[in-house]
N, C-alpha and C positions, 0 to 999 in steps of 0.2 A: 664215707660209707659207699659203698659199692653198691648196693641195691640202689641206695639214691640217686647215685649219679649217672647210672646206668637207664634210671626209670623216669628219670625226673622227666622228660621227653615225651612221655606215654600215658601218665597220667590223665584218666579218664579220657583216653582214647581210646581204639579201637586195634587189636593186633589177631590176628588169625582168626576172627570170628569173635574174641574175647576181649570185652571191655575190661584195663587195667584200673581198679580203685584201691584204695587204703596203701598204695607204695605196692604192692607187688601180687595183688591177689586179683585172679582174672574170672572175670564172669563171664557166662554165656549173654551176648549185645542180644540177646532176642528175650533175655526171661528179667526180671526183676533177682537183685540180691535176696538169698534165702539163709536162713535162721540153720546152722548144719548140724540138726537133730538126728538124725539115722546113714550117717555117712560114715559110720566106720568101716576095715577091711573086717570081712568076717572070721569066723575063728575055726580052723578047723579040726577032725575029731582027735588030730594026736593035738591039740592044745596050742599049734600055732598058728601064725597069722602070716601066710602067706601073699605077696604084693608083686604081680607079675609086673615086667617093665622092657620095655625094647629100648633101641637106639637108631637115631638116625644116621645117616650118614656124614651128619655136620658134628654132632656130640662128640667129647671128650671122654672115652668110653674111661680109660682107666683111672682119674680122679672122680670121676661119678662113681663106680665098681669101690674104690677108696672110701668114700662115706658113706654109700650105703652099707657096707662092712661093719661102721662103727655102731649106725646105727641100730645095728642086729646083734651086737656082742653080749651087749647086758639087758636085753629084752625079746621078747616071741617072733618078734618080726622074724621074717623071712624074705629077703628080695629075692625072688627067681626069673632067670627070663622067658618071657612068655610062650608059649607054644600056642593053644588057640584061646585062652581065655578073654571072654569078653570083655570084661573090667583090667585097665592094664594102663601104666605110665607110658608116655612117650616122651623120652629126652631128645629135645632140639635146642637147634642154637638160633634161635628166631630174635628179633630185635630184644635186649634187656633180658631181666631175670623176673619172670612170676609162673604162678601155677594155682593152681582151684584149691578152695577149702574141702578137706574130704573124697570121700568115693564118688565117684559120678553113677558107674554101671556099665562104664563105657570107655573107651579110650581117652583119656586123659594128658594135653601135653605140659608137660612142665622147661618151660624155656629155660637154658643158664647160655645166655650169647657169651661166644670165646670171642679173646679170651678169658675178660675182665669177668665174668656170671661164675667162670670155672674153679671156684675156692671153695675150699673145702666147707668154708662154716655155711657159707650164700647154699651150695647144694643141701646141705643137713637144714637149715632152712626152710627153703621149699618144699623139700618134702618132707618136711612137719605139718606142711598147710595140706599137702596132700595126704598124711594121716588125719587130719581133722582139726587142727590144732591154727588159732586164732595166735595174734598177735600178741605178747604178755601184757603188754602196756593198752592192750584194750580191753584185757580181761574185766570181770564185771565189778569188782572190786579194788579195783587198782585206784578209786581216788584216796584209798587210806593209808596208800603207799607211795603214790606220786603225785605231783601237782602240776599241771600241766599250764606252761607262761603263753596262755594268747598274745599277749601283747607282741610276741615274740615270731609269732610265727605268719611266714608268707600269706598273702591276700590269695583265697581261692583252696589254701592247704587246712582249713582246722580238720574237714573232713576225716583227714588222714588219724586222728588222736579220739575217734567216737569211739563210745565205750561197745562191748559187743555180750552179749546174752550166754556167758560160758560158764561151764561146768569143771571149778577148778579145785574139785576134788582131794581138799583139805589139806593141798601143797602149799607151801611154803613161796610169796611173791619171789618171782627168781628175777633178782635187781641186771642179772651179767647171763639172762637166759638168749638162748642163738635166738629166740622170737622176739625179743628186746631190741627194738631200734635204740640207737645212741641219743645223744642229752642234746643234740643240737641239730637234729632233725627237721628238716623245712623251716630254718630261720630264716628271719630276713635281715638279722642283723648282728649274726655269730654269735647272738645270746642262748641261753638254755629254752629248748622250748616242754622242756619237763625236767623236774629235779626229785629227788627222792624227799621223801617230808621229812624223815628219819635224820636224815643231812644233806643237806643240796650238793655237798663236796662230792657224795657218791657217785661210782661210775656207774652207768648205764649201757647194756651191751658189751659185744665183746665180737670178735671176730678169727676167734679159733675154733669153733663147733660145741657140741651138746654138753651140757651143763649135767651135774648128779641130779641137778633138780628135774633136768629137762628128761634125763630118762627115768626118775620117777613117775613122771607124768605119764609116761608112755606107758609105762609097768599098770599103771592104774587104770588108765585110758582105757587097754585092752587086756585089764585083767590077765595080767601075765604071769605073776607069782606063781601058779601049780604047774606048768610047763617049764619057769626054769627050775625050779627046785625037783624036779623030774628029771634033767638034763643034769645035772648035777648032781 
């Protein structure tokens, strides 16, 4: 896995101000992790959702420009870049790959360190977490879908597999979703440290970008349907 092995280094330390937890999600080191109840982008009045974003001068402008693309094909989003808006991404290439759950209100950076962070699915990724969008496999219902092998996994890592308080909006568990980490995630001994209950044989993950499931989520997420049926 690329986010793994890129992050594994970072976990629960400290990178620009932002403590890295759960494999790739960065909090503010001064506040306590928060529950992300009102951090969507907002919506505006022609019906889409507009997500301002700049670039550094370290960023991989045209494979990031590449998945935020896809990400707006079949849903409201809109990435534009920013002129003065106060709520805005900033793509850098800072140590590993993470980024905040949600809107902040503010400047927001989302790392993808080159070259290894700059893949297509790891970008479409992060900035899911910076739409609002939790881990699949921590969703709040996922033990009726996965079974997660402590025995299996690193001294110091279960952290990474808590379940988290989401709103998953009568989608369908997406087994092969981009927010799906893989079956063997912080082992300590190349066994599964989660298997589907369904079949353990199942894969987990996948590392080509967004899933039908994953842009349903998004359609729903932020009530997209009368915008593109509008566009169409």
């Amino acid at each position: 896995s690329i986010i793994l092995k890129m992050n594994e280094h970072l976990l629960n330390r400290t990178v620009d101000k932002q403590l890295i937890l759960f494999g790739d999600i960065a909090v503010d080191a001064s506040k306590n992790l928060r529950i992300c109840d009102q951090c969507l982008w907002p919506k505006s009045n022609d019906g889409k959702i507009y997500v301002p974003y700049i670039f550094d001068d370290t960023a991989d402008r045209a494979k990031i420009s590449t998945a935020l693309l896809e990400l707006s094909m079949f849903t409201c989003l809109k990435f534009v870049y920013r002129t003065n808006q106060v709520a805005h991404m900033k793509f850098i290439s800072a140590s590993g790959c993470w980024s905040v759950v949600g809107r902040t209100g503010s400047k927001q950076q989302v790392s993808l360190e080159r070259p290894s962070c700059v893949h297509h699915a790891v970008i479409q990724h992060e900035v899911m977490h910076v739409l609002g969008f939790e881990h699949e496999h921590s969703r709040s219902d996922r033990d009726n879908y996965i079974r997660i092998m402590k025995e299996n996994i690193k001294d110091g890592r279960l952290e990474n597999f808590v379940k988290m308080r989401t709103n998953n909006m009568k989608t369908p568990y997406d087994y092969l979703s981009v927010m799906h980490y893989g079956k063997t995630y912080f082992s300590k001994n190349d066994q599964p440290t989660m298997v589907a209950i369904s079949d353990p044989s199942l894969k987990l993950g996948q590392t080509i970008g967004i899933t039908e499931i994953d842009v349903l989520k998004l359609n729903r997420f932020y009530n997209c349907s009368n915008a593109i049926q509008e566009e169409n």
